[in-house]
C-alpha positions as CSV (number, residue, x, y, z in Angstrom):
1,X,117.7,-114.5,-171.2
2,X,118.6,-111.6,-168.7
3,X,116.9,-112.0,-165.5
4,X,116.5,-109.4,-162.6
5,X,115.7,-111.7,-159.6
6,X,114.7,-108.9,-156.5
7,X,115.4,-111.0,-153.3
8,X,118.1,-113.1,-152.4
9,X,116.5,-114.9,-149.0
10,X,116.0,-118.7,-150.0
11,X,113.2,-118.9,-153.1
12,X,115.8,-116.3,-155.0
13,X,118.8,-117.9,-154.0
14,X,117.5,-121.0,-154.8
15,X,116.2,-119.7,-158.4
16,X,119.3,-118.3,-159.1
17,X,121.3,-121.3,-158.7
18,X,118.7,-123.1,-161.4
19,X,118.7,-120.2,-163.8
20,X,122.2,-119.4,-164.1
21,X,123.3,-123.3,-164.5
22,X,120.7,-123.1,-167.5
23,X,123.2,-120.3,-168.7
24,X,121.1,-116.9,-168.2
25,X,122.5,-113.7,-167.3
26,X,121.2,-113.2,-163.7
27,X,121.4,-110.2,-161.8
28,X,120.5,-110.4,-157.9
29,X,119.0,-107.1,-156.0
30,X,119.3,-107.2,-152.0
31,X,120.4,-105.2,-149.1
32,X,122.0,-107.6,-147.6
33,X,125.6,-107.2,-148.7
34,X,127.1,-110.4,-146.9
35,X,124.8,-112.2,-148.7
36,X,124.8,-111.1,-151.8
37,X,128.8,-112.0,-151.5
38,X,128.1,-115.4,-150.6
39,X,126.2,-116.2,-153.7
40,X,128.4,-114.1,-155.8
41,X,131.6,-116.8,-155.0
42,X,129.1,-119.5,-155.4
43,X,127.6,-118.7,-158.7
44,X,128.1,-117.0,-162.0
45,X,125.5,-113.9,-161.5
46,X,125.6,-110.2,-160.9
47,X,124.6,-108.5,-157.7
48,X,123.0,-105.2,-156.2
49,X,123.0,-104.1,-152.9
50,X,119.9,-102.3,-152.2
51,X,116.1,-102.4,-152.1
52,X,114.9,-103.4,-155.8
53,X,111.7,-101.4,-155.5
54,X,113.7,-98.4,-156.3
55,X,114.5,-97.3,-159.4
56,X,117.7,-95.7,-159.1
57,X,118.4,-99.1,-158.2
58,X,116.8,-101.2,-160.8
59,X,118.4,-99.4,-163.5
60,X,122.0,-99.9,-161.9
61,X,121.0,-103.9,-162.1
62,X,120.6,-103.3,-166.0
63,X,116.3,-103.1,-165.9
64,X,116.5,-100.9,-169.1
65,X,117.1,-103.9,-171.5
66,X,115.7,-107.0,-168.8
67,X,113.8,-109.5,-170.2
68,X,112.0,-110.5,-166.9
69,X,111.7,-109.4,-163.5
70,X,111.2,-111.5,-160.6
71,X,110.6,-110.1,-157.3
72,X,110.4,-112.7,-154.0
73,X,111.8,-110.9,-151.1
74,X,109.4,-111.8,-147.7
75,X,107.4,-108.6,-148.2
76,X,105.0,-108.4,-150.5
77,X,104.6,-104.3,-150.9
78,X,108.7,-104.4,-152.4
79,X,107.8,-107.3,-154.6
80,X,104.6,-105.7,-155.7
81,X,106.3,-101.5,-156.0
82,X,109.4,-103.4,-158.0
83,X,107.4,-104.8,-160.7
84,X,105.4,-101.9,-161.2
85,X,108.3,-99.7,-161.4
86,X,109.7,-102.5,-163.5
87,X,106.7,-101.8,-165.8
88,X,106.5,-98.2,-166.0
89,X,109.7,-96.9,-166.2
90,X,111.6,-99.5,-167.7
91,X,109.0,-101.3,-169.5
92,X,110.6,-105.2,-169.0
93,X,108.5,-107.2,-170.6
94,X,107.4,-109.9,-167.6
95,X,107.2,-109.5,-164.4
96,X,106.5,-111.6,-161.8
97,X,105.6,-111.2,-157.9
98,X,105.5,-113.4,-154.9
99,X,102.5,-112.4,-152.2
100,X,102.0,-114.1,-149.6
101,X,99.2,-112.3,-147.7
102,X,96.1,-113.8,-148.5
103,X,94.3,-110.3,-148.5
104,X,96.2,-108.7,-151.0
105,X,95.6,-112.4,-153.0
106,X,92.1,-111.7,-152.5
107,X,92.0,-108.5,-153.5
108,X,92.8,-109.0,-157.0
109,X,93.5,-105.7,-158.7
110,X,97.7,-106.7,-158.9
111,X,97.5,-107.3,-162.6
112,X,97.1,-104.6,-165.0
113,X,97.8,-101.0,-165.2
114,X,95.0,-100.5,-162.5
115,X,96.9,-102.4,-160.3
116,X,100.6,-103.3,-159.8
117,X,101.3,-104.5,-163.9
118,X,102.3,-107.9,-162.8
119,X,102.0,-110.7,-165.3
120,X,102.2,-113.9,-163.1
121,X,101.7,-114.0,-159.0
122,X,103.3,-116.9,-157.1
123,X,102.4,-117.6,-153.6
124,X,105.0,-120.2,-151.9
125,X,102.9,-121.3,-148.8
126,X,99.5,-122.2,-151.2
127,X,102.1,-124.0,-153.5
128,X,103.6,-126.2,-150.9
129,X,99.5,-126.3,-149.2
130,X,98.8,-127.8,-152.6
131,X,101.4,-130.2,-152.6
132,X,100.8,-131.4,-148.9
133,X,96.8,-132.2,-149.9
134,X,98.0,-134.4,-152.2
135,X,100.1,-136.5,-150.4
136,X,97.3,-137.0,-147.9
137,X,95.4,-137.8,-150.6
138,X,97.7,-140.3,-152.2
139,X,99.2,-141.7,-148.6
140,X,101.4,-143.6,-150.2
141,X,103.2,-141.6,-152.4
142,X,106.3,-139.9,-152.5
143,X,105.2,-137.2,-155.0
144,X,102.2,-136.6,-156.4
145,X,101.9,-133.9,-159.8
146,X,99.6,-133.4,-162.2
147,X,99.5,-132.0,-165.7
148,X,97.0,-131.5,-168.5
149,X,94.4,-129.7,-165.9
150,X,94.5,-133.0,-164.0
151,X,94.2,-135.3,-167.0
152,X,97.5,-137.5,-166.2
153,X,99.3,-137.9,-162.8
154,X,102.7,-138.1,-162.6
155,X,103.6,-140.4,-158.9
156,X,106.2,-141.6,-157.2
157,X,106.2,-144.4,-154.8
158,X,109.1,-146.8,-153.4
159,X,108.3,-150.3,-154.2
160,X,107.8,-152.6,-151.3
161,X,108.4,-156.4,-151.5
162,X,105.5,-158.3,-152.1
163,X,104.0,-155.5,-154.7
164,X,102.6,-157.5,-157.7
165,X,105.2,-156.2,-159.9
166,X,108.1,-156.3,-157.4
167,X,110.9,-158.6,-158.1
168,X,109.4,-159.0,-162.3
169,X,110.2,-156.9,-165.4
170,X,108.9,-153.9,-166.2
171,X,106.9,-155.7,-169.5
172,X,104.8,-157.6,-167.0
173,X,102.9,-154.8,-166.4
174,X,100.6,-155.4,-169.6
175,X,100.3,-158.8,-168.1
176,X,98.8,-157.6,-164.9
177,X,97.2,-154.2,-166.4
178,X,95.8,-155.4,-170.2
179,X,92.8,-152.6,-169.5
180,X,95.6,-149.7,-168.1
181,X,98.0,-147.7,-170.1
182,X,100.6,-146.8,-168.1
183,X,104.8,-145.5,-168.6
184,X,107.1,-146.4,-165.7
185,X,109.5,-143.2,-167.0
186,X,112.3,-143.1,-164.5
187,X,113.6,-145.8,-161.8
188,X,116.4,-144.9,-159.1
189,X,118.1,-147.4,-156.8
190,X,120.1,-146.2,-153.8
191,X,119.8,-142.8,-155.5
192,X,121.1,-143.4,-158.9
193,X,119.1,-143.9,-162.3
194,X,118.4,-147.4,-163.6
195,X,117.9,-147.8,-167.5
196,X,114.5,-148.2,-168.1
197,X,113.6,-151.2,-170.5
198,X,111.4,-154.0,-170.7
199,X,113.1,-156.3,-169.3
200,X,114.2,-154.3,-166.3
201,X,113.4,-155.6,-162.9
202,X,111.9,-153.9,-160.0
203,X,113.7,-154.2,-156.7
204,X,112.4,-153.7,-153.4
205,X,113.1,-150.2,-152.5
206,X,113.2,-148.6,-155.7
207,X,111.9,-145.4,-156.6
208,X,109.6,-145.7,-159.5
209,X,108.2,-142.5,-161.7
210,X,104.4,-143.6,-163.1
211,X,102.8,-142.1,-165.7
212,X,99.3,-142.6,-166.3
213,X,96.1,-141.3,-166.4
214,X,94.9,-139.9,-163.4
215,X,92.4,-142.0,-163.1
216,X,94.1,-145.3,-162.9
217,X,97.0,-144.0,-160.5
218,X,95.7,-145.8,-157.7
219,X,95.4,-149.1,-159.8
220,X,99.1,-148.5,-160.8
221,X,100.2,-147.8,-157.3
222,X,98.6,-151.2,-156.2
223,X,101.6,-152.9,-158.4
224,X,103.9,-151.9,-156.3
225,X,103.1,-150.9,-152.7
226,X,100.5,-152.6,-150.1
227,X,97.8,-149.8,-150.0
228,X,97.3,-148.1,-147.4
229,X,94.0,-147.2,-145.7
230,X,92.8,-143.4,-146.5
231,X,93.7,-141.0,-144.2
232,X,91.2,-139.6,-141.7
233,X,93.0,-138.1,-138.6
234,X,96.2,-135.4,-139.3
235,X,97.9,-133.7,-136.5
236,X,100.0,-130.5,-137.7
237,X,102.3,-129.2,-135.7
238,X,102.9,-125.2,-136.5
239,X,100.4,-122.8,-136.8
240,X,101.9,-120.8,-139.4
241,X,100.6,-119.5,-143.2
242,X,101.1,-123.0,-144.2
243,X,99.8,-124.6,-141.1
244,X,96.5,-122.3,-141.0
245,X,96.0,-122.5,-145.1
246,X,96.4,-126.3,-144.9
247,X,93.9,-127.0,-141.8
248,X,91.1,-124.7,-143.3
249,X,91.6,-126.7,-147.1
250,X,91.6,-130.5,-144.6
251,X,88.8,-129.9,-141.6
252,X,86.0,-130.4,-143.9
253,X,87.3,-133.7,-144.9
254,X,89.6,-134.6,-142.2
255,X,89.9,-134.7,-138.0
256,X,92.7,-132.4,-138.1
257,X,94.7,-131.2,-134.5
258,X,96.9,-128.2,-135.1
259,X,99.6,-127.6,-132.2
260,X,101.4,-124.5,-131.7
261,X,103.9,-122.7,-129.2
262,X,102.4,-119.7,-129.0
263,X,99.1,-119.0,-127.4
264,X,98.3,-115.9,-128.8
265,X,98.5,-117.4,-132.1
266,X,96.2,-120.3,-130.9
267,X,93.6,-117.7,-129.7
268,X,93.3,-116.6,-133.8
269,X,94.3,-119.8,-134.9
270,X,90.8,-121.2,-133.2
271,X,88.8,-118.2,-134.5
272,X,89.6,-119.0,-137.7
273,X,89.0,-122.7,-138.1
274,X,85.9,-124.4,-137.7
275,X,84.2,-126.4,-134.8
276,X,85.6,-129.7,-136.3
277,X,89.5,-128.3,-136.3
278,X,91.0,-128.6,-132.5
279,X,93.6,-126.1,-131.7
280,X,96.4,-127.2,-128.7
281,X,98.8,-124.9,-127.5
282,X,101.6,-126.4,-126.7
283,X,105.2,-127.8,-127.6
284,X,105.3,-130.5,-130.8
285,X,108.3,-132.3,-128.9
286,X,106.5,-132.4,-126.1
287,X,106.1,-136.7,-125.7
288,X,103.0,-136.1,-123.2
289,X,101.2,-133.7,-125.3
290,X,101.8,-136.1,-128.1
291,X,100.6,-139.1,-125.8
292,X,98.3,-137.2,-124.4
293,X,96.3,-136.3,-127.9
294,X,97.0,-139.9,-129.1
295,X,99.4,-139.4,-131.6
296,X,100.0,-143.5,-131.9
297,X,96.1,-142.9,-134.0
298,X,97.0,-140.3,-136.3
299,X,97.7,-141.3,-140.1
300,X,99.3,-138.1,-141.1
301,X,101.6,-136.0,-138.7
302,X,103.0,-133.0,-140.7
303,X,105.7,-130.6,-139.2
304,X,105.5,-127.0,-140.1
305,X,107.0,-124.6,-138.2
306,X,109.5,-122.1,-139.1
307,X,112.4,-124.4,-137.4
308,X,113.8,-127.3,-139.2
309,X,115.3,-128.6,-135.7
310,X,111.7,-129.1,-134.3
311,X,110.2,-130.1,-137.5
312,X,112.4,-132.7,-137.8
313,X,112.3,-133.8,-133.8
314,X,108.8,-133.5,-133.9
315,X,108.7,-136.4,-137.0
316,X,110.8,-138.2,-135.4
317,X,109.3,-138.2,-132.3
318,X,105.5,-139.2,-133.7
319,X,106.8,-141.4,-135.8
320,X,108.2,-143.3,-132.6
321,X,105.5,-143.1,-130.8
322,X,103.2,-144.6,-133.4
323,X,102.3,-141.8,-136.5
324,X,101.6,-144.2,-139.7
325,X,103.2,-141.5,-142.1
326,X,104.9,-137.8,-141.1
327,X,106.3,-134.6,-143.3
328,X,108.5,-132.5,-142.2
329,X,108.9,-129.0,-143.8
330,X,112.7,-128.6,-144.5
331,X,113.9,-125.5,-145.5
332,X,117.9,-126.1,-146.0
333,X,118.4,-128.5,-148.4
334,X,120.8,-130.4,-146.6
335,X,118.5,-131.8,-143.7
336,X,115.9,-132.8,-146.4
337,X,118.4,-135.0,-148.2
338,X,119.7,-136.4,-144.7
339,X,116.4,-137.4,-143.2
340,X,114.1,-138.2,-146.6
341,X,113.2,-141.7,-146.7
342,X,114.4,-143.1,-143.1
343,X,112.0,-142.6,-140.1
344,X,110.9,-139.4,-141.8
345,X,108.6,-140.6,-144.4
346,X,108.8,-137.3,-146.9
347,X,111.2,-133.9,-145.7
348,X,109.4,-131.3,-147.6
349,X,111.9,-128.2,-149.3
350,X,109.2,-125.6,-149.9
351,X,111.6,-123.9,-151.9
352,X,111.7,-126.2,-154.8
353,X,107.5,-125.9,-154.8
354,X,108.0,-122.4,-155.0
355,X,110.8,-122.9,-158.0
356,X,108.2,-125.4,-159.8
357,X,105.9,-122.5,-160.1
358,X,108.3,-120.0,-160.8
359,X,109.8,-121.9,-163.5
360,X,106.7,-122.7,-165.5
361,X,106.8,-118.8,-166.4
362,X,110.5,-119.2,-167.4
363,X,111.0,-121.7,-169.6
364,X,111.5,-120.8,-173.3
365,X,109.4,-122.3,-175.8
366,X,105.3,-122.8,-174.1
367,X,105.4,-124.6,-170.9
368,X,102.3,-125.5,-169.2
369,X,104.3,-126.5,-166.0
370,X,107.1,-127.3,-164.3
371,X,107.9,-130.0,-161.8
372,X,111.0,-130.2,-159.2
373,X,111.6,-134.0,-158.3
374,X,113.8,-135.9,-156.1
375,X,115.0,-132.5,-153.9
376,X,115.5,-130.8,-157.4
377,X,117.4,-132.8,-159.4
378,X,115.1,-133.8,-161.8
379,X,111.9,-132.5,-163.8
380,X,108.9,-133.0,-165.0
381,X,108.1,-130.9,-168.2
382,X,104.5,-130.2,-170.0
383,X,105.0,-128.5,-173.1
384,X,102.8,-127.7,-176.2
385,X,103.8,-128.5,-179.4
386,X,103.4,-126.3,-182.4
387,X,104.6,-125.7,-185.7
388,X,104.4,-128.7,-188.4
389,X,106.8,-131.1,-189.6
390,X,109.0,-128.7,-191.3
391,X,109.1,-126.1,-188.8
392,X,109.2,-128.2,-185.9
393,X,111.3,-131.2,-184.8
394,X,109.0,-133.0,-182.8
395,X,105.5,-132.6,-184.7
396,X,104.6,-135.0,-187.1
397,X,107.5,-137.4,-185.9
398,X,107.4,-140.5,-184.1
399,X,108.7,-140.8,-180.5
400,X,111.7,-143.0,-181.6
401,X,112.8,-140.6,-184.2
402,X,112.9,-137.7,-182.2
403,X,116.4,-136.9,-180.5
404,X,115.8,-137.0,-177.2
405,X,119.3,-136.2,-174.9
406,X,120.1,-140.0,-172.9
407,X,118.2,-139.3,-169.7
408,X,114.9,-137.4,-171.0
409,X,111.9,-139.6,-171.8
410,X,108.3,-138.4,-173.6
411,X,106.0,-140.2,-171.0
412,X,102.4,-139.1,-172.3
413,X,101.0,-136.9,-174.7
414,X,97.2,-135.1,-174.0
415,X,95.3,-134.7,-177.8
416,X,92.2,-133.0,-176.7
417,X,90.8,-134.9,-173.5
418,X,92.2,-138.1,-174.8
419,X,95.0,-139.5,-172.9
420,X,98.2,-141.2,-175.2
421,X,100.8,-143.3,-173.4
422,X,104.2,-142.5,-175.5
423,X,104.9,-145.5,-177.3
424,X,107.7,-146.1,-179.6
425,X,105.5,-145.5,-182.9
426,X,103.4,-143.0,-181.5
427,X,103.0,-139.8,-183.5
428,X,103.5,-136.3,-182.1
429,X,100.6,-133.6,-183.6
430,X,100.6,-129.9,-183.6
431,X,99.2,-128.2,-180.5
432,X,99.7,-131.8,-178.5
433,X,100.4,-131.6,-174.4
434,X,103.8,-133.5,-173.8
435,X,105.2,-134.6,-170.4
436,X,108.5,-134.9,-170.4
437,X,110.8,-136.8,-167.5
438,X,114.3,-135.1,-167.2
439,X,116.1,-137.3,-164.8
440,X,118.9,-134.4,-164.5
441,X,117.7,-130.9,-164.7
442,X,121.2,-130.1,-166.5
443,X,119.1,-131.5,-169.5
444,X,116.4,-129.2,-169.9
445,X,118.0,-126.6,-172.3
446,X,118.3,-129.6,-174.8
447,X,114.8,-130.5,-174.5
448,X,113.4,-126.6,-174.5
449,X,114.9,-126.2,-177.7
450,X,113.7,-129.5,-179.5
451,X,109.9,-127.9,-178.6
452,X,111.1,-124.7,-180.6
453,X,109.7,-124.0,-183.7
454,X,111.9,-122.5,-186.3
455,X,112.4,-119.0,-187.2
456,X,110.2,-119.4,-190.4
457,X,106.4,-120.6,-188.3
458,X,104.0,-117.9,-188.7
């Protein structure tokens, strides 16, 4: 596929690395030459120096015969002009736009040729808002994702000694759930992929992928972790897009704090929230203002601001001082991977939220959604099936003789509002929701095309 990616600050640099190790033809537009360099001795892509909302300069980056356009840059006017232009005077096919600014969100005349002819319109800080409310939901979960509009729930918790099914094989888990269908589809210890079989054991520490129906996934996560008790107070520290959007979706729910630095951004910050949100100005490393509002009570500190240094101090810090669970927002992916899992409970890359929505528009072959696990290594894949058996290699096959690539497991299949745990014998039908666990995103081009229907399907 040839792919026009308009931005090259972190969500396009990070989506160019994905696309162009799935073997498309990328082509990167920004002004920034230095940068563009950088990226062009890292990876195998084309690049553009200029401002992508400008035709002279989409048609030297090849828009005449693109198959998508993607425009993230920071601003959401050049994201918005490119794929308009995109539309009009190069007719490519898709486009897609990130905007940030809730207004324009609002607004809701982007689509269309009324409006700006985009197709799809991502916003990064709602995706990674999202994703936060549902770790506070789930307190003690890794990752939390769903698929099938919510039907099934794809978590991921690390299993703590004393869990029910700690220290047993994976088959016990009919023994101690006869009335819950559940798929344990993935298991990493110290960071590296453990067959899963039957007779696999557990270990203290693991990190287990579940696959059930969303209702049961707090049965499933009593097997292996001591529950935690729900979340009621959350302190955020940053007052950002993120920090603002996520305190007006918790104060209804919630006792939430917000801190911030700057005190002209606490004066809005306060006329924007409601009575029950308190608004601090003040320093997140600051260990008296953390004393001072009782940080040793909070279940859920979360670090948000636009420096990784302080997000990750300001973890630390709570968590020392008594915070049951933080998040840090990360946004180079080194840090994350350095400081996940120790006295930082989850470090947060909003990039790869942004990527998981991205990608979900991408993807040959229909895709429902896309998930980025374990800092992007792995995916999580809903796909519909179509065709029949002689069109298509998965419907009217059983699970074991479809030829899944070693490393990609079918974990559940949605039939209408029923919920099917994959079994060995079970049958895939046409139009069928599958969720698929790629444990190495390297894999995904193998599994896109095994959901392809042939050339013949009408």
């Amino acid at each position: 596929m040839k792919i026009i990616i308009v931005g090259a600050g972190r969500v396009g640099a990070s989506l160019a690395e994905s696309l162009v190790s799935e073997h498309n033809d990328i082509t990167l537009i920004d002004p920034d030459p230095a940068v563009l360099a950088d990226l062009q001795d890292r990876f195998d892509l084309r690049t553009i120096a200029g401002n992508g909302a400008i035709p002279r300069v989409l048609k030297q980056a090849g828009a005449e015969d693109a198959d998508m356009l993607v425009a993230v840059t920071r601003n959401d006017e050049t994201n918005l002009v490119a794929c308009r232009m995109a539309a009009l005077m190069f007719n490519v096919p898709r486009r897609i736009a990130r905007v940030r600014s809730p207004e324009m969100l609002e607004q809701g005349n982007l689509h269309g040729d009324e409006g700006f002819n985009v197709d799809h319109v991502i916003c990064p800080e709602q995706s990674v808002t999202d994703h936060i409310e549902r770790l506070i939901e789930f307190p003690d979960a890794l990752q939390v994702l769903d698929f099938a509009d919510g039907k099934v729930t794809l978590v991921s918790v690390r299993a703590y000694a004393g869990g029910p099914l700690v220290s047993h094989p994976i088959e016990d888990i009919r023994k101690h759930l006869p009335k819950v269908d559940v798929r344990i589809v993935a298991l990493f210890r110290e960071n590296q992929p453990v067959a899963v079989e039957g007779y696999t054991t557990i270990q203290p520490g693991d990190e287990v992928f579940c696959l059930s129906a969303t209702e049961h996934v707090r049965t499933v996560m009593a097997e292996l972790r001591r529950m935690s008790k729900p979340v009621t107070k959350v302190m955020i520290a940053g007052g950002g897009n993120i920090g603002l959007r996520l305190a007006k979706s918790l104060e209804e729910n919630y006792q939430v704090k917000v801190i911030d630095a700057d005190r002209k951004r606490c004066e809005d910050l306060a006329s924007q929230l409601g009575s029950r949100t308190l608004v601090l100005y003040g320093d997140a490393t600051d260990e008296d203002l953390l004393a001072e509002e009782n940080v040793q009570d909070v279940d859920t500190f979360i670090a948000l601001t636009n420096d990784d240094e302080n997000n990750i101090m300001s973890s630390l810090l709570a968590k020392r001082m008594g915070a049951r669970r933080v998040i840090a927002l990360i946004q180079r992916k080194v840090y994350a991977e350095l400081v996940q899992g120790g006295q930082i409970d989850i470090a947060l890359a909003p990039s790869n939220a942004t990527l998981s929505e991205l990608l979900k528009h991408i993807r040959r072959g229909d895709v429902v959604a896309v998930h980025r696990l374990r800092r992007g290594v792995a995916e999580a894949i809903e796909t519909i099936a179509h065709g029949d058996s002689k069109s298509s290699k998965v419907v009217g096959r059983s699970i074991e003789k479809i030829d899944m690539p070693k490393g990609a497991v079918i974990g559940a299949i949605v039939r209408g509002d029923q919920v099917i745990m994959a079994h060995h014998d079970t049958v895939i039908e046409a139009e069928d929701h599958i969720i698929t666990f790629v444990e190495n995103r390297k894999l995904v081009p193998q599994v896109e095309k095994l959901f392809q229907v042939g050339v013949g399907f009408i």
